[in-house]
BAVEX-340145 format. One record per residue (C-alpha): residue number from 1; residue in one letter; x, y, z. Coordinates in pm, 1 decimal. Layout:
N
NUM, A, X, Y, Z .
...
//
This chain:
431
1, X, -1111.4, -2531.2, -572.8 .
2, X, -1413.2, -2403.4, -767.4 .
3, X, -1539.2, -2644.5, -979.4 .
4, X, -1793.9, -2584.8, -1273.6 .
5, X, -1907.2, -2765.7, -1601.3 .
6, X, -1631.8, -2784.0, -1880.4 .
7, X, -1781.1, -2699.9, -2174.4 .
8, X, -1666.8, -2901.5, -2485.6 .
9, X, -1544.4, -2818.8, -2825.4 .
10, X, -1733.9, -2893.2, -3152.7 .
11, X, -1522.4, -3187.5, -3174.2 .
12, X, -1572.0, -3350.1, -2834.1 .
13, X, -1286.1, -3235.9, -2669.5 .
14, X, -1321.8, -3061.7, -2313.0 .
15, X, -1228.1, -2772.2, -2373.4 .
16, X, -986.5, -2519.7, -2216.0 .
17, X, -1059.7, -2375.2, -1900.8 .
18, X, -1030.8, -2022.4, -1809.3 .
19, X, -718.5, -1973.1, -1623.0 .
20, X, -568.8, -2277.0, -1741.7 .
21, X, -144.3, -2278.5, -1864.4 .
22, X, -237.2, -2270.4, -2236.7 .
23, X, -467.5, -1982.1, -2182.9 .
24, X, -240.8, -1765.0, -1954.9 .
25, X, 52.4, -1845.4, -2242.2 .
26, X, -185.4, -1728.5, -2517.4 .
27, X, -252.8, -1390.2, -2357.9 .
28, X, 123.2, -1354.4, -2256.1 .
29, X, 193.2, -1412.1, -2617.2 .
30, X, -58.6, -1187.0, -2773.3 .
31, X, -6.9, -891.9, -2506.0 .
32, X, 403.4, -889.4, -2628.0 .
33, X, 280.5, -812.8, -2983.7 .
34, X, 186.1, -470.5, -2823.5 .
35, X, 555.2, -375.4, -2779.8 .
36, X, 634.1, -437.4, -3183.0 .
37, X, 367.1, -142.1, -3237.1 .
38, X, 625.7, 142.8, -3341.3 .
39, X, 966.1, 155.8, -3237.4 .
40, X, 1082.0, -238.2, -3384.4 .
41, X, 1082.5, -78.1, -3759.2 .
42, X, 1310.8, 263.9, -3608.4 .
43, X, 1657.5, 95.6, -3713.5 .
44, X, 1474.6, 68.6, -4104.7 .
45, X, 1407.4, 466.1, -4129.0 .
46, X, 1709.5, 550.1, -4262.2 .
47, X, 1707.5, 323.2, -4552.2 .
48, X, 1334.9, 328.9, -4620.5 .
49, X, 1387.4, 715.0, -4683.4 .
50, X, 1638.1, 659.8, -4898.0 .
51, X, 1438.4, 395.5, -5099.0 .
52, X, 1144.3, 638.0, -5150.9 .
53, X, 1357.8, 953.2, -5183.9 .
54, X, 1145.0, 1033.9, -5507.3 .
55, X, 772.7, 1069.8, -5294.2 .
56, X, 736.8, 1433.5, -5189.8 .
57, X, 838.0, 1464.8, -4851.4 .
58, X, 962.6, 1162.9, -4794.9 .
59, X, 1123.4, 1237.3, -4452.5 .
60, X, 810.4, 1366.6, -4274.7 .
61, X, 671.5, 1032.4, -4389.9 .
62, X, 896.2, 801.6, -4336.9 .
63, X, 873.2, 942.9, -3996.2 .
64, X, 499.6, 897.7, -3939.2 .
65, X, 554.4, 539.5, -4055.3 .
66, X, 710.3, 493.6, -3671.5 .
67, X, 436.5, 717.9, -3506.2 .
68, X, 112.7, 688.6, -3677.2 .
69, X, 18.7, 374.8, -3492.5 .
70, X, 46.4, 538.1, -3181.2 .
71, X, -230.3, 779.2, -3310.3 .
72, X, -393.9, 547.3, -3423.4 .
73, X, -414.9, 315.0, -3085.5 .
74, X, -485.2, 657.0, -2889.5 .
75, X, -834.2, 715.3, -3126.2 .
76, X, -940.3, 340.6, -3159.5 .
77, X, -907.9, 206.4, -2861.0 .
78, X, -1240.2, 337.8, -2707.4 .
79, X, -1413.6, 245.0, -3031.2 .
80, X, -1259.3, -126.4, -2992.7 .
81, X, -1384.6, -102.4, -2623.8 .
82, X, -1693.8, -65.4, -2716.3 .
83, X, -1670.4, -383.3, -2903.0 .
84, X, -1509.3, -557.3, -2688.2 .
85, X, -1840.8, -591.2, -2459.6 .
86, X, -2105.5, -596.9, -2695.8 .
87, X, -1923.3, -813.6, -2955.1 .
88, X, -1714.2, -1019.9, -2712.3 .
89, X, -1336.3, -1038.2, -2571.3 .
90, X, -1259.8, -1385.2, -2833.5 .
91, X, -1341.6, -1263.2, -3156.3 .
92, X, -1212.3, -924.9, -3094.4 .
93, X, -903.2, -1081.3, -2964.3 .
94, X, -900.6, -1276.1, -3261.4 .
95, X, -954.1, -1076.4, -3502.5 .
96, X, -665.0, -782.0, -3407.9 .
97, X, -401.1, -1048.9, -3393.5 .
98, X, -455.7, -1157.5, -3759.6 .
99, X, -493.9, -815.0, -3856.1 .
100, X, -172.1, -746.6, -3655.5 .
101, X, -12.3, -998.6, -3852.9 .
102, X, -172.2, -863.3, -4187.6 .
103, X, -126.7, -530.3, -4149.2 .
104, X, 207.6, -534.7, -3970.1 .
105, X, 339.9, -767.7, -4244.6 .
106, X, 259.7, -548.8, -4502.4 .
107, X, 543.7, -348.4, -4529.2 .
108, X, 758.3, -662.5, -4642.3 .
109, X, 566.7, -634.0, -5026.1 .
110, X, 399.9, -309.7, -5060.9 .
111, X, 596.4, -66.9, -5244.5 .
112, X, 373.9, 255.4, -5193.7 .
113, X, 445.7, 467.6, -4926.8 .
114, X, 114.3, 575.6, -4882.2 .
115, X, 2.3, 193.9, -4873.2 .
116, X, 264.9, 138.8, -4577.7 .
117, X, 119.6, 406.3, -4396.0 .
118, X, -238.0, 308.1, -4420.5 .
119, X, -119.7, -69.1, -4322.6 .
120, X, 26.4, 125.0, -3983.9 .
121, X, -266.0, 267.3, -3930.6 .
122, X, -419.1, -98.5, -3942.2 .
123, X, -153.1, -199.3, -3717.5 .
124, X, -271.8, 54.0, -3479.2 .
125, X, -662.4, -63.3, -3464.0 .
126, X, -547.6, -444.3, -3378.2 .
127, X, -283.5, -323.3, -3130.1 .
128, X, -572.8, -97.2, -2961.7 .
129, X, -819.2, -397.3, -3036.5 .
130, X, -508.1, -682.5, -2872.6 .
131, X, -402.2, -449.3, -2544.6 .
132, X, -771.3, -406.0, -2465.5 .
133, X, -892.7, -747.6, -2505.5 .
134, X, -609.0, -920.8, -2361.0 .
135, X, -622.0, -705.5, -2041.1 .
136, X, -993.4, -709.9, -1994.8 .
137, X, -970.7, -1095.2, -2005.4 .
138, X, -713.6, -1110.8, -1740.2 .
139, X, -977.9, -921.9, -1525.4 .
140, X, -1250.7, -1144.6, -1604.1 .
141, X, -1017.4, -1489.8, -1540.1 .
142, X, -886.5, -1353.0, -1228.9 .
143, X, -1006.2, -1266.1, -947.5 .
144, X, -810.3, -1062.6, -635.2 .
145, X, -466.5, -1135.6, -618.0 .
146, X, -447.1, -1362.3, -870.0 .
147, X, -535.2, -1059.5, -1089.7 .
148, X, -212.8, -863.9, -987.1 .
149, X, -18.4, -1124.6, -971.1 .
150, X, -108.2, -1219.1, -1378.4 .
151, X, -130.2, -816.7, -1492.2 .
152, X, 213.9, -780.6, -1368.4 .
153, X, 343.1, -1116.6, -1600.7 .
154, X, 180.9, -942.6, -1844.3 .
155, X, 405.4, -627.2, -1838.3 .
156, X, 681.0, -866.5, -1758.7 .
157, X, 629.1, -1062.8, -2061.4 .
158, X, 593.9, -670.5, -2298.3 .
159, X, 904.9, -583.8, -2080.7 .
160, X, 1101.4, -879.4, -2238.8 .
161, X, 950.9, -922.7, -2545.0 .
162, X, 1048.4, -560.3, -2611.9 .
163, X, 1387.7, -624.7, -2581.1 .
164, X, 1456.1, -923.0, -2763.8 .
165, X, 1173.5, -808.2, -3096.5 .
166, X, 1351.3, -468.3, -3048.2 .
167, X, 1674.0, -639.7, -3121.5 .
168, X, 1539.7, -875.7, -3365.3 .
169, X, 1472.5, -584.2, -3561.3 .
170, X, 1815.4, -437.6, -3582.0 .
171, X, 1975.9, -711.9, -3676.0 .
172, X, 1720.1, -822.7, -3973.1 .
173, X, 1741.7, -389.4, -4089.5 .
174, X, 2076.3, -450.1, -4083.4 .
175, X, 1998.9, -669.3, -4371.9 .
176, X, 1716.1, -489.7, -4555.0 .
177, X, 1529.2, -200.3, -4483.1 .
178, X, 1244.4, -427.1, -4517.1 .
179, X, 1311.4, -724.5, -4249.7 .
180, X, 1157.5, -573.5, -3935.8 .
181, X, 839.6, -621.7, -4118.4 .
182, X, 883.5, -986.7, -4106.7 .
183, X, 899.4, -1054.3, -3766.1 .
184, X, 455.8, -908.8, -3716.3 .
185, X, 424.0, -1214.4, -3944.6 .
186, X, 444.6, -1442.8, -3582.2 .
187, X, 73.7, -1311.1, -3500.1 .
188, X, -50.7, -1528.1, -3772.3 .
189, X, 2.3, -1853.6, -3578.4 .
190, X, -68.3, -1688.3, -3288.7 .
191, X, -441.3, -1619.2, -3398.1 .
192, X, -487.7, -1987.0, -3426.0 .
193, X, -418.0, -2034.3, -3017.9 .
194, X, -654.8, -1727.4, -2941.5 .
195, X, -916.5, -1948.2, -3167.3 .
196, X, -813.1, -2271.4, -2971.8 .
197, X, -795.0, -2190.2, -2562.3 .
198, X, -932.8, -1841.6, -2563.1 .
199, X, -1324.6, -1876.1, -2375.4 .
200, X, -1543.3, -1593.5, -2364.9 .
201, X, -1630.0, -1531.4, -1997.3 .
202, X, -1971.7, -1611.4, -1875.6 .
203, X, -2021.7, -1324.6, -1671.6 .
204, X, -2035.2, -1100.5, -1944.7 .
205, X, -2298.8, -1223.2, -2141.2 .
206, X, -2498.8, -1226.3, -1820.6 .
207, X, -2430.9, -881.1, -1777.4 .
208, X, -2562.0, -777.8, -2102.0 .
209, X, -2978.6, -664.7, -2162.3 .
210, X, -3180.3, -821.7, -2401.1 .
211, X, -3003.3, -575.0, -2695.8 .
212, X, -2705.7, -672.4, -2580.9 .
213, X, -2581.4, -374.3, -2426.5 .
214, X, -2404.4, -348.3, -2065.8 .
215, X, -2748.7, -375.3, -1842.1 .
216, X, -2708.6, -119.8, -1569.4 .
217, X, -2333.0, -113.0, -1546.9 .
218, X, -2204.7, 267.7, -1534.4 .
219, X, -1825.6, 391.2, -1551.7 .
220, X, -1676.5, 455.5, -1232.8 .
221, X, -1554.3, 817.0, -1135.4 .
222, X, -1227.0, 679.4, -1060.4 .
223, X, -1167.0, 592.8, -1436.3 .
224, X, -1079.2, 925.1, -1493.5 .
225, X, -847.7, 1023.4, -1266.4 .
226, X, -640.3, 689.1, -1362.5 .
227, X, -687.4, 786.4, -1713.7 .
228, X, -485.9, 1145.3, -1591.5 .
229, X, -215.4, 934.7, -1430.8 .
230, X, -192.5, 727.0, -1716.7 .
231, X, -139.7, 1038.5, -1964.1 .
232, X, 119.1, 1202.0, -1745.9 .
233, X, 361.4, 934.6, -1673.8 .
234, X, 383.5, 832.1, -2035.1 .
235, X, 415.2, 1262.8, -2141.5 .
236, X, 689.1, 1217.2, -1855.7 .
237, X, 847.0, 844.3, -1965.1 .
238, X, 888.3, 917.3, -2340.4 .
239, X, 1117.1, 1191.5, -2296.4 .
240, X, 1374.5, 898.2, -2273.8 .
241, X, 1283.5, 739.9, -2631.4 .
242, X, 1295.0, 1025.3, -2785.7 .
243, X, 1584.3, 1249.2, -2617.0 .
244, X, 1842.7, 1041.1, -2393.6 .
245, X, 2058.3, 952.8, -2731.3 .
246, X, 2089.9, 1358.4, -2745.7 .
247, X, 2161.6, 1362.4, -2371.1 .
248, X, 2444.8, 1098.1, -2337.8 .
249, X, 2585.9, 1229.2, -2723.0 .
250, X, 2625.6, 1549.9, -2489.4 .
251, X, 2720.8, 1469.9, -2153.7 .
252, X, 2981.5, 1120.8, -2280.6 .
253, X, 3018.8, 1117.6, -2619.6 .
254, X, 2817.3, 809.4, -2634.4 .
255, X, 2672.6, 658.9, -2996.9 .
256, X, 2346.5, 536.3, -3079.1 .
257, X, 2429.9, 168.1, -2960.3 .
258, X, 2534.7, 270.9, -2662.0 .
259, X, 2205.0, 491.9, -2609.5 .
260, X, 2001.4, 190.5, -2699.2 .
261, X, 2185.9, -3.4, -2441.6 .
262, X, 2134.6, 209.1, -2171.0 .
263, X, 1731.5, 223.2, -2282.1 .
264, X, 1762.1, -164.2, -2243.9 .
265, X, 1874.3, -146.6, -1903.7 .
266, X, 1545.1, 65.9, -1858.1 .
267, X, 1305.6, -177.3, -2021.1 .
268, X, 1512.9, -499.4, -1815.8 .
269, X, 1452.3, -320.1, -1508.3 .
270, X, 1070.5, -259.7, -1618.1 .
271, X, 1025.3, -596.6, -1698.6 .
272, X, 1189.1, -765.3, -1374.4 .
273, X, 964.0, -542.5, -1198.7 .
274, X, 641.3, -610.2, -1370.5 .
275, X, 727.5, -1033.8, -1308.3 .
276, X, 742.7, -941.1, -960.3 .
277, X, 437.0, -701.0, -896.6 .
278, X, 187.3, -949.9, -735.3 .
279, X, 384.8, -990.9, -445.3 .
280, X, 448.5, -613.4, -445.5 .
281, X, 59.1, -546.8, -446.2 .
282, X, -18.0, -826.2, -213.9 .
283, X, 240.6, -655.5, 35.1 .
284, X, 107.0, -286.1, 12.4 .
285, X, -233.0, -262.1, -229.4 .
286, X, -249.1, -6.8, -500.2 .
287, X, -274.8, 327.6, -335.2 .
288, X, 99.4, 298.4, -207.4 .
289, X, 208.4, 148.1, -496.0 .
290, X, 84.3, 443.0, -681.1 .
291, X, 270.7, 670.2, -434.3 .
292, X, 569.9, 489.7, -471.0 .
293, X, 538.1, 414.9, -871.6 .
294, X, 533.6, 833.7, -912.3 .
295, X, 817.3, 866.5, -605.3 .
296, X, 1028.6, 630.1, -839.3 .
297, X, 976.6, 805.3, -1133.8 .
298, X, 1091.6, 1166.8, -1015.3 .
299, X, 1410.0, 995.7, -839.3 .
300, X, 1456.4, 853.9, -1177.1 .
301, X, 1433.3, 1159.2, -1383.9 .
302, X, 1623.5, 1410.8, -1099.5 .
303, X, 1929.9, 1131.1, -1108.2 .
304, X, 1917.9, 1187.9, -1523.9 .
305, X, 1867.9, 1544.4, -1561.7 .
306, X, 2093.0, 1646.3, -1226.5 .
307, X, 2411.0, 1471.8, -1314.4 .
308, X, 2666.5, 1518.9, -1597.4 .
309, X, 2800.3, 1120.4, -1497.5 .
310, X, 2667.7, 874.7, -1707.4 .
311, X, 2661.3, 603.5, -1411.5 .
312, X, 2440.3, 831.2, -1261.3 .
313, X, 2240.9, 860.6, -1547.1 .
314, X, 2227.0, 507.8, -1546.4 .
315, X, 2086.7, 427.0, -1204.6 .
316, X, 1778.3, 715.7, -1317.9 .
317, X, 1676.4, 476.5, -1597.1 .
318, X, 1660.6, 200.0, -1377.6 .
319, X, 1445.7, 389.3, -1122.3 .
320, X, 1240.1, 504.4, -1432.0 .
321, X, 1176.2, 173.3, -1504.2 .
322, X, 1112.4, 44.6, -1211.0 .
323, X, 818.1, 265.4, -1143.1 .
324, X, 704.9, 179.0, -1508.7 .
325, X, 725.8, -182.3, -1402.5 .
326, X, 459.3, -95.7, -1155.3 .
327, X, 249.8, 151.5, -1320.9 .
328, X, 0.4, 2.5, -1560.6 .
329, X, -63.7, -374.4, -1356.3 .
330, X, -129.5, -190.1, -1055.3 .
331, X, -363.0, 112.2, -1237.9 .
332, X, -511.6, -166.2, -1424.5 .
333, X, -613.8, -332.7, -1079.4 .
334, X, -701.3, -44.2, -943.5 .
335, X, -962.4, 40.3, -1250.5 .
336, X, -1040.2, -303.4, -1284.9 .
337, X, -1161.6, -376.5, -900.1 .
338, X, -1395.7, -79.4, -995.2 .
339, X, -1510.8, -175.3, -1302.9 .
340, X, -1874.6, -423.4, -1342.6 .
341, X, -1743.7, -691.5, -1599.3 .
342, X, -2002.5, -561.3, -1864.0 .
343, X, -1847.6, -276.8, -1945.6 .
344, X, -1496.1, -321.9, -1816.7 .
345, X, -1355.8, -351.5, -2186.6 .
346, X, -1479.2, 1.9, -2245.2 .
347, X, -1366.7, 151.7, -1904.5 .
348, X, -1010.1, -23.0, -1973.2 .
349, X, -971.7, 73.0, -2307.4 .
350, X, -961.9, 443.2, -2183.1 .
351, X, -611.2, 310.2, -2007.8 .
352, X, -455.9, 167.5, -2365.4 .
353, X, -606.8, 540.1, -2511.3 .
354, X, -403.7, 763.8, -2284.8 .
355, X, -107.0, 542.9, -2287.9 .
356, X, -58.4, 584.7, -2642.5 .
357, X, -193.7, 949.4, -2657.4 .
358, X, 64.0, 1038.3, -2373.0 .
359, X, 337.2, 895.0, -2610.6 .
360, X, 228.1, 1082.3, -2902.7 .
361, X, 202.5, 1382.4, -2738.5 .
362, X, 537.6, 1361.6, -2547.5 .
363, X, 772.0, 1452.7, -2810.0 .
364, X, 524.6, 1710.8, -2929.8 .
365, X, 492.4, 1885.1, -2584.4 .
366, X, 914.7, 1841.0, -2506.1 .
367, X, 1066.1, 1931.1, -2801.2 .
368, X, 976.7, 2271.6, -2797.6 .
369, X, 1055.9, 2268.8, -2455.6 .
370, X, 1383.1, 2202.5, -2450.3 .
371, X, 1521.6, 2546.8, -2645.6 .
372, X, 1448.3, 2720.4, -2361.4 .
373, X, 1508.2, 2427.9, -2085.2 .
374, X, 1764.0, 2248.4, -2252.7 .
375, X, 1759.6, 1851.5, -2208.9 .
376, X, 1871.3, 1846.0, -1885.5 .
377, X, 1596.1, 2066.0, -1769.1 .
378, X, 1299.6, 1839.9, -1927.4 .
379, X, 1427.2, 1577.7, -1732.6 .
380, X, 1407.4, 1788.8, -1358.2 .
381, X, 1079.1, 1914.2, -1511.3 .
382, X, 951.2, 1549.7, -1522.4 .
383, X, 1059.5, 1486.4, -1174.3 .
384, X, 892.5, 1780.1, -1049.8 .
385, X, 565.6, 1675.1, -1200.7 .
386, X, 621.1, 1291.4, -1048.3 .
387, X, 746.5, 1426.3, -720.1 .
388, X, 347.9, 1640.5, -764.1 .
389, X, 149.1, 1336.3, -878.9 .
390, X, 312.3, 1174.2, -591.4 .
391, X, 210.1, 1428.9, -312.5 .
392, X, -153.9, 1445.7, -439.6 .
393, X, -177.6, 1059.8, -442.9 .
394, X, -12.7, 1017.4, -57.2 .
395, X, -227.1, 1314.2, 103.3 .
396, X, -571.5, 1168.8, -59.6 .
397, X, -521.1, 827.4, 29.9 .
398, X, -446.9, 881.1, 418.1 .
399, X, -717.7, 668.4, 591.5 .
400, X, -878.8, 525.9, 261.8 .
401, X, -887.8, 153.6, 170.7 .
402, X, -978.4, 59.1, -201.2 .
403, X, -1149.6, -236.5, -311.6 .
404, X, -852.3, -370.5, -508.9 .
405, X, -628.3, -366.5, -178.4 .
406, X, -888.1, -700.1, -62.2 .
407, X, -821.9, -1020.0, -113.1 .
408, X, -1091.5, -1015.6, -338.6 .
409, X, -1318.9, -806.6, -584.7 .
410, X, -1592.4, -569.6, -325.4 .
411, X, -1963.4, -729.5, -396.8 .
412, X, -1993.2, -555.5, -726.7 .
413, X, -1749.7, -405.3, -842.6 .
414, X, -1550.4, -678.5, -973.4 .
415, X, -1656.5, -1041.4, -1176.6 .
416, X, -2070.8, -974.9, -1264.1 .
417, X, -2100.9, -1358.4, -1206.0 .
418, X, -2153.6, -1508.1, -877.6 .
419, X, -1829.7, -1717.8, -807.1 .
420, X, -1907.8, -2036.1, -937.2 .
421, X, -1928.1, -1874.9, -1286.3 .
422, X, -1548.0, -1822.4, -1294.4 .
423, X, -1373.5, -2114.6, -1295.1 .
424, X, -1042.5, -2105.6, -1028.8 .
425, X, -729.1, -1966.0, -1192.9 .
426, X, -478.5, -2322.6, -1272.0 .
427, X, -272.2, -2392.1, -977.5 .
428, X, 55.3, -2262.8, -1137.8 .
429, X, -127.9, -1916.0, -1194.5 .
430, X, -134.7, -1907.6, -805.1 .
431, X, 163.2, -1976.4, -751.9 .
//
């Protein structure tokens, strides 16, 4: 094992090293917020229209109230990026998950629709400012596969903790239009572990010039064709959100809790997936990964948009999900093994941008769509497009290795610091 000086805290106390349990629980924690971003206050709509029925168009409003954030994320995270490596990966951690908690909270007292929507557009800058911060210091903790193996808990942990805040939130809307709002109000505890275990890494700051920008660290090409992947499979993945409870209304007869059953099937499978993607990467490295994460994905959505049979339908959104499982830890890995540590939360933050702007833009690119398609026909549309992604990735990585499929980051492309400057990831991080 590495070993390295453990700096102490102001009051004595060693204090916690990078890697360690309590901080790999505090980024776990803050990186679920992410998944509370739009979709936990959907059950509310109804009833929040209702209660503001007087405001001129109320409906359209309402609505943006579950979207706006996603617009939001899409435009701030490169701005938060930005931040990220000039200001620092703590504070900017810090700060988003109060402001989560703040904004996201807001909703339980304010009584102005117009003030709700400007505290979701609050919400959006901390979950831009949380996603990019709590995945750029997963790079900088860990090294080769330890890296994988972490990113992938991470999307394990959003998997999960989509499900169970997602079902929170019915349940307390079930009460009052205005209980999903309650449950952002966990980030404010939260911010107090980020102040506790989070470290800044020392590799940044020696990767910074005298004015404290990134010295000599330049974006690598490959950002943006991972920033293309990123935008197609969510265009492609959101057409489940917003148009499988049309789809099984049509082809079974089933309800809305049945539709958000089947959904949780999809985010189970994404999850279990996601828990298990370091051994996946360690097996095959990220080019074939990528192949198969886009393979997966067009299986998925041919199985859904082929078949009348709901069980069919059924096994697509598991193979939809399991592709998902893979796709961000293993493009993060990818961009990451790139990426000098000075800039990475800027290069990275492109990643949280087109993941959001892909899910904005789905519903605004399908809908139209499916007049002339019908549902059914979006669906074998978005396998058709994976099945393409899929075929591009597999005949230009014949022959070609990629830094992130070593055991280790390539001599600089990954950690600035020499070793030493990193402490080892904890022993249960390994395992």
């Amino acid at each position: 094992m590495v070993t390295t000086d453990n700096p102490t805290t102001r009051g004595g106390r060693p204090a916690p090293r990078a890697g360690s349990r309590p901080v790999l629980a505090t980024l776990l924690l803050a990186s679920m917020l992410t998944t509370m971003a739009g979709a936990i206050i959907a059950p509310s709509l109804p009833a929040m229209e209702k209660h503001f029925s007087s405001v001129d168009n109320a409906a359209f409003l309402v609505r943006l109230v579950l979207t706006i954030p996603a617009l939001a994320i899409a435009i701030g995270a490169p701005f938060v990026g930005t931040l990220v490596d000039r200001v620092g990966r703590k504070p900017v951690l810090a700060f988003s998950v109060g402001l989560f908690g703040i904004a996201g909270g807001s909703g339980l007292v304010l009584d102005d629709l117009y003030a709700i929507l400007a505290g979701r557009l609050l919400l959006g800058v901390s979950v831009a400012g949380i996603m990019t911060a709590t995945t750029t210091l997963v790079t900088d903790y860990y090294p080769g596969e330890s890296r994988s193996r972490v990113l992938g808990l991470q999307a394990g942990f959003m998997g999960f903790g989509g499900v169970a805040f997602l079902s929170f939130g019915g349940v307390l809307a079930d009460m009052n239009w205005r209980g999903p709002f309650a449950i952002y109000l966990v980030a404010l505890p939260l911010t107090l572990l980020v102040l506790r275990y989070v470290t800044e890494p020392p590799a940044v700051a020696a990767g910074r010039g005298a004015d404290g920008r990134p010295a000599g660290a330049r974006m690598p090409s490959l950002a943006f064709g991972i920033y293309a992947l990123v935008l197609a499979s969510q265009v492609m993945f959101y057409t489940i959100p917003s148009q499988l409870p049309f789809y099984l209304e049509d082809i079974g007869g089933i309800g809305a809790s049945g539709a958000g059953l089947a959904i949780a099937l999809m985010s189970l499978a994404n999850a279990l997936v996601g828990l298990n993607f370091g051994r996946i990467h360690k097996r095959f490295g990220v080019r074939p990964v990528a192949v198969a994460t886009f393979t997966l994905l067009a299986l998925g959505f041919a199985a859904i948009g082929s078949s009348s049979h709901v069980a069919l339908v059924l096994v697509g959104l598991v193979l939809v999900g399991s592709g998902i499982g893979m796709l961000i830890p293993n493009l993060n890995t990818w961009l990451a093994s790139r990426t000098p540590a000075a800039i990475r939360g800027r290069v990275l933050s492109g990643v949280t941008s087109c993941l959001f702007l892909g899910q904005f833009l789905s519903p605004v690119l399908s809908q139209p769509a499916t007049g002339r398609l019908g549902i059914d026909g979006i669906y074998l549309a978005a396998a058709g497009l994976g099945i393409a992604v899929a075929v591009v990735l597999l005949l230009t990585s014949a022959g070609r290795k990629d830094p992130a499929d070593a055991p280790a980051d390539a001599p600089g492309t990954g950690p600035a610091a020499p070793a030493a400057a990193h402490p080892a990831p904890d022993a249960a991080a390994q395992r």
